[in-house]
C-alpha positions as CSV (number, residue, x, y, z in Angstrom):
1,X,-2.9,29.5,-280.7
2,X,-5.3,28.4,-278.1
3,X,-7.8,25.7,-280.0
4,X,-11.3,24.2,-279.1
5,X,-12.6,21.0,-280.5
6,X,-16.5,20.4,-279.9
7,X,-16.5,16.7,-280.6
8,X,-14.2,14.2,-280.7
9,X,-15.6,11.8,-283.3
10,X,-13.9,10.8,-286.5
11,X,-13.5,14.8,-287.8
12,X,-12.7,15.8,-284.2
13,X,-9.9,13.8,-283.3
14,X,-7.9,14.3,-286.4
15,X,-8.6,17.7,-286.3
16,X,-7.5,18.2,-282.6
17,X,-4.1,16.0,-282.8
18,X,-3.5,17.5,-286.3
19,X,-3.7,21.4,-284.9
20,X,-1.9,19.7,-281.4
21,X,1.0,18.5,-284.0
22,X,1.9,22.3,-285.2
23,X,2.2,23.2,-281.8
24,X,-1.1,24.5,-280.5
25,X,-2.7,24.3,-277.0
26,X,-6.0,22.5,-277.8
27,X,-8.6,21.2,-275.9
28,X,-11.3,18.6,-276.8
29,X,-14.9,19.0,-275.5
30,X,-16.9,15.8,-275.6
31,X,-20.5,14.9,-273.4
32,X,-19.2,11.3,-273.3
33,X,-17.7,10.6,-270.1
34,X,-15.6,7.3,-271.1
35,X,-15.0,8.5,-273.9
36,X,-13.4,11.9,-272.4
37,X,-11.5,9.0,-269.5
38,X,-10.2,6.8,-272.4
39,X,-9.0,9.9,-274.2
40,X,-7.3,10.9,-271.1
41,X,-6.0,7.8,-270.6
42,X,-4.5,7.6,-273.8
43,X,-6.9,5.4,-275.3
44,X,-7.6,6.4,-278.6
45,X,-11.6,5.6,-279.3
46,X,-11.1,5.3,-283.6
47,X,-8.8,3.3,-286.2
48,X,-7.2,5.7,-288.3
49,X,-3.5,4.7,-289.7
50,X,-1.0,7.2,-288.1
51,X,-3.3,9.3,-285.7
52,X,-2.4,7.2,-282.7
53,X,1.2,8.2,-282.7
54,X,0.7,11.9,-283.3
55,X,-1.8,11.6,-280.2
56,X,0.4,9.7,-277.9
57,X,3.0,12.5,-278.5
58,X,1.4,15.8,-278.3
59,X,-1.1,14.0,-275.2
60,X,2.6,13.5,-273.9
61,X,3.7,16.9,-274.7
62,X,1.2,18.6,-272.7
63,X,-0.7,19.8,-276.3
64,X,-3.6,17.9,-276.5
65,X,-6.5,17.5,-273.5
66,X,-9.9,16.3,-273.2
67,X,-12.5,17.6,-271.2
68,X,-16.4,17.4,-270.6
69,X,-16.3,20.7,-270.5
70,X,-17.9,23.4,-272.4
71,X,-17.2,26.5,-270.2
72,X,-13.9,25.4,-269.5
73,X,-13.0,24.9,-273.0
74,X,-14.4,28.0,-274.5
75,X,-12.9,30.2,-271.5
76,X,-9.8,28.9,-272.5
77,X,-9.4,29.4,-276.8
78,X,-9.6,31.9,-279.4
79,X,-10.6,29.5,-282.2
80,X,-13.5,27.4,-282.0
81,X,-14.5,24.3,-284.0
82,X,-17.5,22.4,-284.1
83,X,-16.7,19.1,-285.7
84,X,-20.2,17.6,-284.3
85,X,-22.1,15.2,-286.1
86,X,-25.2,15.9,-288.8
87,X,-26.8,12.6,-289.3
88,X,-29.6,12.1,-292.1
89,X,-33.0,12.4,-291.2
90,X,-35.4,10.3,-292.8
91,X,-35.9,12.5,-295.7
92,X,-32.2,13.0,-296.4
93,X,-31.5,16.2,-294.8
94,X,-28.9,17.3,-292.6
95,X,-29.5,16.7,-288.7
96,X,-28.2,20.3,-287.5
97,X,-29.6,19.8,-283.4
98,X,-26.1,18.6,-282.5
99,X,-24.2,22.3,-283.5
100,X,-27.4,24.4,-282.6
101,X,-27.5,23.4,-279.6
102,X,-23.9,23.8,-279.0
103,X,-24.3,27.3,-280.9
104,X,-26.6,27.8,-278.0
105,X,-24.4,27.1,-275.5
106,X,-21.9,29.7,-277.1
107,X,-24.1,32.6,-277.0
108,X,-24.1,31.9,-272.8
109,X,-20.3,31.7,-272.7
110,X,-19.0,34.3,-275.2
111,X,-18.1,37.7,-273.6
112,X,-17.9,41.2,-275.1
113,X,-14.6,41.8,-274.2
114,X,-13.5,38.8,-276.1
115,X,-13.0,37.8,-279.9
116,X,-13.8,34.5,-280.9
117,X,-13.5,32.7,-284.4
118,X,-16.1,30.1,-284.5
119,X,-15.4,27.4,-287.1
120,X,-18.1,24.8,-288.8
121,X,-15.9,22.0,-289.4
122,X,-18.9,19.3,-289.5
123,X,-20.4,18.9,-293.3
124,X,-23.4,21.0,-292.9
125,X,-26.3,22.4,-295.9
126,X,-25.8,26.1,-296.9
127,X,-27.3,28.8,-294.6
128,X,-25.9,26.7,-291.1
129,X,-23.4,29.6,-290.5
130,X,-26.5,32.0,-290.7
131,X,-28.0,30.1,-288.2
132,X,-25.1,29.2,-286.0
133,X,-24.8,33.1,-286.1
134,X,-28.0,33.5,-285.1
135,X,-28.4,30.7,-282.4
136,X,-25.4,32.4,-281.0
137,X,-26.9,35.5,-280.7
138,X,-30.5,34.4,-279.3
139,X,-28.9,32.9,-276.0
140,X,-26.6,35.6,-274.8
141,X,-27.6,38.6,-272.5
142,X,-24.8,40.5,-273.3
143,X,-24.6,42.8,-277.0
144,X,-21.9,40.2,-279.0
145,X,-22.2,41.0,-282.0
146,X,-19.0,41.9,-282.8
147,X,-17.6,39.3,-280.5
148,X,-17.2,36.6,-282.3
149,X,-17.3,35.4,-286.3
150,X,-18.7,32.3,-287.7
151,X,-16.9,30.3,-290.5
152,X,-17.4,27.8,-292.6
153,X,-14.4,25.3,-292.9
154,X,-15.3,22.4,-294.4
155,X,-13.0,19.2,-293.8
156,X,-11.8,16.8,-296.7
157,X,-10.5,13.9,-295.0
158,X,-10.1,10.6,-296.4
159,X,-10.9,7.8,-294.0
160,X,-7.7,5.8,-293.9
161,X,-5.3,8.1,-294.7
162,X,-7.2,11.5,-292.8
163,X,-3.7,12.3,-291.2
164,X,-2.1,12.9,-294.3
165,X,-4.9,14.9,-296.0
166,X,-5.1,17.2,-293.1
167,X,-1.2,17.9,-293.0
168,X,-0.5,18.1,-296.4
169,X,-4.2,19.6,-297.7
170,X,-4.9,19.6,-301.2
171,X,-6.5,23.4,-300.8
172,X,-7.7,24.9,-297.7
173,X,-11.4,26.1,-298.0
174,X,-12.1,28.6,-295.9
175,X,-15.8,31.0,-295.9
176,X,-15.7,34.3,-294.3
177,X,-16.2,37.5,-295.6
178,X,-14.0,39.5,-292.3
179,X,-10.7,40.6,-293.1
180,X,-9.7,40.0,-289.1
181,X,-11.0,36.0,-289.7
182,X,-9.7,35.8,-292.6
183,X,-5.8,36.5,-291.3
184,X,-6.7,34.3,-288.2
185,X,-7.2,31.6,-290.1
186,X,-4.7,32.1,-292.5
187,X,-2.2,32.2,-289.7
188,X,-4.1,28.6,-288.4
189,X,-3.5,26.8,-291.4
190,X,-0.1,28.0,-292.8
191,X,1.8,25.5,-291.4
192,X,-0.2,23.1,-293.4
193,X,0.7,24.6,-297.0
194,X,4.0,25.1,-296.8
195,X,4.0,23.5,-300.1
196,X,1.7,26.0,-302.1
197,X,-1.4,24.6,-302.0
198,X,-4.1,27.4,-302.2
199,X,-6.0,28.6,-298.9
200,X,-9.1,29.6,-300.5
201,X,-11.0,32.4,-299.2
202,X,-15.0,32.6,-300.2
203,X,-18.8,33.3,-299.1
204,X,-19.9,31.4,-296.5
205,X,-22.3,29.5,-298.3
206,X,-19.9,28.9,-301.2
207,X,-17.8,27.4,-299.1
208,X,-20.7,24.7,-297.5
209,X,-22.0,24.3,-301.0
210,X,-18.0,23.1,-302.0
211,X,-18.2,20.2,-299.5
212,X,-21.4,18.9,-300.9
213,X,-20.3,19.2,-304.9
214,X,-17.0,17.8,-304.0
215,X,-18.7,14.8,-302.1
216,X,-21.6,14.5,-305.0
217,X,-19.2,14.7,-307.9
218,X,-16.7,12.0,-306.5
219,X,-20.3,9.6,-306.3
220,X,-21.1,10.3,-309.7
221,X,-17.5,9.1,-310.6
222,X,-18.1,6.2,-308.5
223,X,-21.7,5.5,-310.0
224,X,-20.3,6.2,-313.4
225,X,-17.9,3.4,-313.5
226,X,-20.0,1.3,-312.2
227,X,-22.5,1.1,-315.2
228,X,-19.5,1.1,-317.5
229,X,-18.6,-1.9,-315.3
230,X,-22.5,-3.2,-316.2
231,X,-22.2,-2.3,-319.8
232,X,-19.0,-4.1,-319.8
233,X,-20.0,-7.6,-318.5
234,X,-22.8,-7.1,-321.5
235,X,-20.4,-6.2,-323.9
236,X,-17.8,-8.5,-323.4
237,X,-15.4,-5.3,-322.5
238,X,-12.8,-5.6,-319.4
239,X,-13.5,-2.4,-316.9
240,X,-10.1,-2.8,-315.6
241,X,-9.1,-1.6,-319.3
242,X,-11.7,1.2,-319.7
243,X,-10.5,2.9,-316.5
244,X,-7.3,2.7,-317.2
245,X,-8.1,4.2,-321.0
246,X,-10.2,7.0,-319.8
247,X,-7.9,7.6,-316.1
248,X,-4.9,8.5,-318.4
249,X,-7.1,11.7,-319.5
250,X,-5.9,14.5,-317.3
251,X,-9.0,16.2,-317.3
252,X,-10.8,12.5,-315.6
253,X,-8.3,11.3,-313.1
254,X,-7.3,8.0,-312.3
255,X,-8.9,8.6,-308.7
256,X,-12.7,6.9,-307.9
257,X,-12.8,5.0,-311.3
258,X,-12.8,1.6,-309.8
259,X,-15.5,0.0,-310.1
260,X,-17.3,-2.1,-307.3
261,X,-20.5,-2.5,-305.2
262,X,-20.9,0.4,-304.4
263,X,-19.8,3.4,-302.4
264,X,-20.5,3.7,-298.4
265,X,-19.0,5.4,-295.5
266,X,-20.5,8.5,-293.3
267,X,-19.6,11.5,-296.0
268,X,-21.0,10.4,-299.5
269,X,-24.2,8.7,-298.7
270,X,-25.2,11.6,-296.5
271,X,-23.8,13.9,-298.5
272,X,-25.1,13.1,-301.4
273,X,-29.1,12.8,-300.3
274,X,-28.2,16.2,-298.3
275,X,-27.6,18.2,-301.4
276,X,-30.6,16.2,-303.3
277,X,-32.9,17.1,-300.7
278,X,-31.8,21.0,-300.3
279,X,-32.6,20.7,-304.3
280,X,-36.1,19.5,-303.9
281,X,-36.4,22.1,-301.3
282,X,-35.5,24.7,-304.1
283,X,-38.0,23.0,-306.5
284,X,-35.1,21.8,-308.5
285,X,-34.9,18.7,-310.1
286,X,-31.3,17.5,-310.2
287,X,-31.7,14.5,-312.1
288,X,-27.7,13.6,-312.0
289,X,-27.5,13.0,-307.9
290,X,-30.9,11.0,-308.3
291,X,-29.7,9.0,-310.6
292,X,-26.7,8.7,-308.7
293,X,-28.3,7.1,-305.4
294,X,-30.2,4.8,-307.5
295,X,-27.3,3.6,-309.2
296,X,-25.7,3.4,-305.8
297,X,-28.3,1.4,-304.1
298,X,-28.6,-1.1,-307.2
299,X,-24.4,-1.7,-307.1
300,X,-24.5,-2.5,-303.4
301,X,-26.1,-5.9,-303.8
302,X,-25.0,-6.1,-307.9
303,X,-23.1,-9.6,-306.7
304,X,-26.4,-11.6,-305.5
305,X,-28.1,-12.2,-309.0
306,X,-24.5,-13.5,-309.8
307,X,-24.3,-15.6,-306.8
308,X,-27.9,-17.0,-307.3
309,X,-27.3,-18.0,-311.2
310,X,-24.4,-19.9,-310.2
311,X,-26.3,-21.7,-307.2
312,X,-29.4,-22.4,-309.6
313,X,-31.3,-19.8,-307.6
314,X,-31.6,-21.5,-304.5
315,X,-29.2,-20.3,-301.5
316,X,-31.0,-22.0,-298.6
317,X,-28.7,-23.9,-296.7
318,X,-25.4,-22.6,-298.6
319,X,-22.9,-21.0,-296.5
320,X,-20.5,-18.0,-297.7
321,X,-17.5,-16.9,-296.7
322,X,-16.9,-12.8,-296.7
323,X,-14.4,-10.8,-296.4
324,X,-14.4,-7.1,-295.9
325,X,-17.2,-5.6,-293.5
326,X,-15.6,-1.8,-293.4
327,X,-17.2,0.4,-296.5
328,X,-13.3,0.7,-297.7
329,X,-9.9,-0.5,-296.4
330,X,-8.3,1.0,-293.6
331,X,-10.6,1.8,-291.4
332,X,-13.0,0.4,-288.8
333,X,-16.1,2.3,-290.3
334,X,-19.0,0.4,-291.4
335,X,-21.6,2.7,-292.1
336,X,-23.1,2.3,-295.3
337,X,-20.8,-0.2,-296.1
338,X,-22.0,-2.5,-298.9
339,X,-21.4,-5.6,-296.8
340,X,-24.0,-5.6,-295.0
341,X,-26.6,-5.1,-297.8
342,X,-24.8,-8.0,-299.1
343,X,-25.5,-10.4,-295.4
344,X,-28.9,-9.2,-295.3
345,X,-29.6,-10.3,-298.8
346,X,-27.8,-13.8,-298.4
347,X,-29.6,-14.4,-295.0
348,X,-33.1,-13.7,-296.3
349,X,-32.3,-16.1,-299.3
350,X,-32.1,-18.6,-296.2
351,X,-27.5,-18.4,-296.3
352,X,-25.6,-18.3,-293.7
353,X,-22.2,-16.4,-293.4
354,X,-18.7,-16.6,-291.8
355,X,-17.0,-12.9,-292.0
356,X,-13.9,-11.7,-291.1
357,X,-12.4,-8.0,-291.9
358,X,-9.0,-6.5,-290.1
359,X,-10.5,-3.6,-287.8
360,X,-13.9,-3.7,-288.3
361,X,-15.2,-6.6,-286.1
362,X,-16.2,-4.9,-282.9
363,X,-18.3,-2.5,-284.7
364,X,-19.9,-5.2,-287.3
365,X,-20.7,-7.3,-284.1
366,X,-22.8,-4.6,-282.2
367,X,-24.9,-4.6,-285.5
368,X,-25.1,-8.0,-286.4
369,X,-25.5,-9.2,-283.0
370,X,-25.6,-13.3,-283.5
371,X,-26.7,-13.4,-287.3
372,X,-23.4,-14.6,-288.6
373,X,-20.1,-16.3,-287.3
374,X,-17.4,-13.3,-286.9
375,X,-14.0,-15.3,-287.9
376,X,-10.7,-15.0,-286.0
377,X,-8.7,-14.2,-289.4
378,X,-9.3,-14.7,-293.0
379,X,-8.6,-18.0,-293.7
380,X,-11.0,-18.9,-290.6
381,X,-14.0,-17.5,-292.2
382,X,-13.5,-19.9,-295.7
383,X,-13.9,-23.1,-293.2
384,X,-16.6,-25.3,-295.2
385,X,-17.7,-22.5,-297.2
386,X,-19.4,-22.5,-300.6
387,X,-18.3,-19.4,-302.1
388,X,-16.0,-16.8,-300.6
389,X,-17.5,-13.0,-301.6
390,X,-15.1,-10.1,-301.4
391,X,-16.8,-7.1,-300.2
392,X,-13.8,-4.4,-299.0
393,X,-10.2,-4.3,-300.3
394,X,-7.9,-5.2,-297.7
395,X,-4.4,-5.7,-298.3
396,X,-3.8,-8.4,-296.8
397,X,-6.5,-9.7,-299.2
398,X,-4.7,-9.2,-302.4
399,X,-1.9,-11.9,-302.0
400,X,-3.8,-14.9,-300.1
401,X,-2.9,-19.1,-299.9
402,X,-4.8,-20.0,-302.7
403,X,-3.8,-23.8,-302.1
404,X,-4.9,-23.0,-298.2
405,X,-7.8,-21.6,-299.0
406,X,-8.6,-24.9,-302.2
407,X,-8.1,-26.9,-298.9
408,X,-10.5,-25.0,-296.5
409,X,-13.7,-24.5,-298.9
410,X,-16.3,-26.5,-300.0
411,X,-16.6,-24.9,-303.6
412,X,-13.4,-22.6,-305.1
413,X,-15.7,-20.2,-305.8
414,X,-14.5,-16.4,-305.2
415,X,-17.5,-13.4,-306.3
416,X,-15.1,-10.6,-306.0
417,X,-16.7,-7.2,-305.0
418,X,-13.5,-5.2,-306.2
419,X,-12.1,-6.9,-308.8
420,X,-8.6,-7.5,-306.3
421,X,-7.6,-10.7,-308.1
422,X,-6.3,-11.3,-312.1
423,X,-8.2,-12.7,-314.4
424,X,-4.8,-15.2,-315.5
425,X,-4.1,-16.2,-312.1
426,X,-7.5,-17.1,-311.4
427,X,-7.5,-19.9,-314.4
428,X,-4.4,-20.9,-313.1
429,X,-5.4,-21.7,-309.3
430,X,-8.8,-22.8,-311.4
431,X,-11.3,-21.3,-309.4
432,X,-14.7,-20.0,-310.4
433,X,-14.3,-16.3,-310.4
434,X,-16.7,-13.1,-310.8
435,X,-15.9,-10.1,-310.4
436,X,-17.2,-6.6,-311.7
437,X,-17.8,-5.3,-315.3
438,X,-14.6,-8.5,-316.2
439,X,-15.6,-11.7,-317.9
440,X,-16.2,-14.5,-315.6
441,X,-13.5,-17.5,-315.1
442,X,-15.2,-20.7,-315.3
């Protein structure tokens, strides 16, 4: 099948090598010029573990090609997918300029001899098909209607291991209400569920709404276990027990009970205030996803009354080392990521701070500019330091040099952000050690 990618961020680049991989002719469109050259070139513009080498080959292969554009691309496929991105606005709510004014574009390109599937990939509120549709529609000169369809597809890619969700999908969600779409896309995605995992057909709006729910019920697990993790330290309880009481349940999970500071990222921040806002705009109160940001935003810097009771509240002239600036291990992405809530709290308290995390240094520097020292590996960043704080669970963070790292820092003092170390072998290498909803090693 002949594929279009609008976009060739996070969503579009798995999404274009992944479709590439089961042999499909696709071409991604992007406005970026050296970004579309490094493409080209072979250059792959995001960390993501396995993408590179399904993009080398099917690049190789003569599957995969990147292009500025539009006309070409649409000219050239029979499925479409916008996989642009829909930042918050100030009140919460989905930015949807980026796909309308592609959807614009369309309606100039689409003929009426010509069937097209159009495919909302991005996370987007209910109604964006409706007005994808309609967008569509109010730029062309030509009577389209039955030209094309519009579908909403949302993605459910884990950052870190996005090439493995997209191959082997949980379930395939898939909104349309034509029975020609519907056997288009079935035909799309049945290399992908070999297996038996569901394609499920629905509404369009259903099928936006299921992004959002998904999204906002995986925070509220998060933000859950976090006040357990609260309640804990109160209550003398260990978290690391708790979740793994209540994870055995089959009807809980053992997925997104860990406890921590707090979850980050591009999908459940935005998705989460998205669906809270589209709820205000319906006059409903939904009290849970409130609750839920609140709890998020008070977990992000849960470590710094911790770190100030140790230091006798005064942090002016300490210097911490941190490790972990992506919102979660394996990736470079650093939006949202509790980190930096962290660093901005610990410079205004007059700190200064030494961080070092695997992929995520070139991003963290074009934010943080000259506010802290950027490390050349972990070990660098503990040079002289008072207090190491854990902020993102690496691997390579679980099994460090304790003696190296006794030899390198000022204080053996670890606050751990997710709870990577045990409590045993902390009393052992007798460090000072905090970590969430645990009892503290003294």
């Amino acid at each position: 099948m002949n594929i279009a990618v609008i976009g060739t961020g996070y969503v579009g680049l798995v999404t274009g090598t992944c479709f590439a991989e089961t042999g499909n002719i696709v071409r991604c469109v992007d406005i970026d010029t050296k970004k579309v050259e490094k493409l080209s070139n072979g250059q792959i513009t995001i960390f993501e573990p396995g993408l590179e080498k399904l993009f080398l080959r099917n690049q190789k292969e003569g599957r995969l090609h990147f292009t500025t554009s539009l006309k070409e691309a649409i000219e050239f496929a029979e499925v479409i997918f916008l996989a642009l991105p829909t930042p918050p606005h100030e009140d919460g709510s989905a930015d949807l300029s980026y796909i309308l004014n592609v959807a614009s574009e369309l309606g100039k390109l689409i003929k009426p001899t010509e069937f097209k599937v159009i495919i909302d990939k991005s996370t987007v509120p209910v109604g964006t098909a409706a007005k994808v549709r309609a967008n569509i529609l109010s730029t062309s000169k030509d009577n389209i209607i039955n030209a094309f369809d519009v579908v909403s597809n949302p993605e459910f890619l884990r950052e870190g291991v996005a090439v493995e969700d997209f191959m082997k999908p949980d379930r395939v969600v898939i909104g349309t209400t034509s029975e020609t779409t519907m056997k288009i896309m079935n035909e799309l995605y049945a290399p992908f569920v070999r297996q038996g995992n569901p394609i499920i057909f629905m509404d369009e709006n259903s099928a936006e709404l299921t992004k959002y729910a998904a999204n906002s019920f995986l925070a509220v697990k998060i933000s859950f276990m976090n006040e357990i993790a609260q309640l804990c330290e109160k209550m003398g309880a260990d978290v690391d027990m708790v979740r793994r009481g209540i994870g055995s349940d089959e009807r809980i999970g053992k997925r997104f009970l860990f406890p921590g500071i707090g979850y980050g990222g591009s999908c459940f921040p935005k998705d989460v205030k998205a669906l809270a806002k589209s709820s205000i705009e319906l006059n409903y109160d939904f009290k849970i996803l409130n609750a839920v940001m609140e709890v998020n935003e008070i977990q992000k810097v849960h470590l710094i009354p911790k770190i100030e009771s140790y230091f006798n509240g005064d942090l002016k002239g300490k210097h911490f080392a941190l490790w972990g600036l992506a919102f979660k291990p394996n990736t470079d992405d650093i939006r949202e990521a509790p980190a930096f809530y962290i660093i901005d709290a610990l410079l205004e308290r007059g700190a200064t701070v030494s961080a070092f995390d695997p992929e995520a240094m070139s991003n963290s520097r074009e934010v943080l500019n000259d506010k802290i020292h950027f490390a050349e590996n972990q070990y660098d960043a503990l040079n002289k330091a008072d207090a190491l704080i854990i902020a993102t669970e690496w691997n390579e963070f679980r099994t460090p040099d304790f003696i190296k790292m006794s030899s390198l820092m000022k204080n053996k003092v670890i606050f751990d952000g997710r709870n990577l170390f045990d409590l045993q072998q902390m009393k052992k290498q007798s460090f000072h050690y905090t970590s969430i909803g645990r009892k503290s090693v003294n």
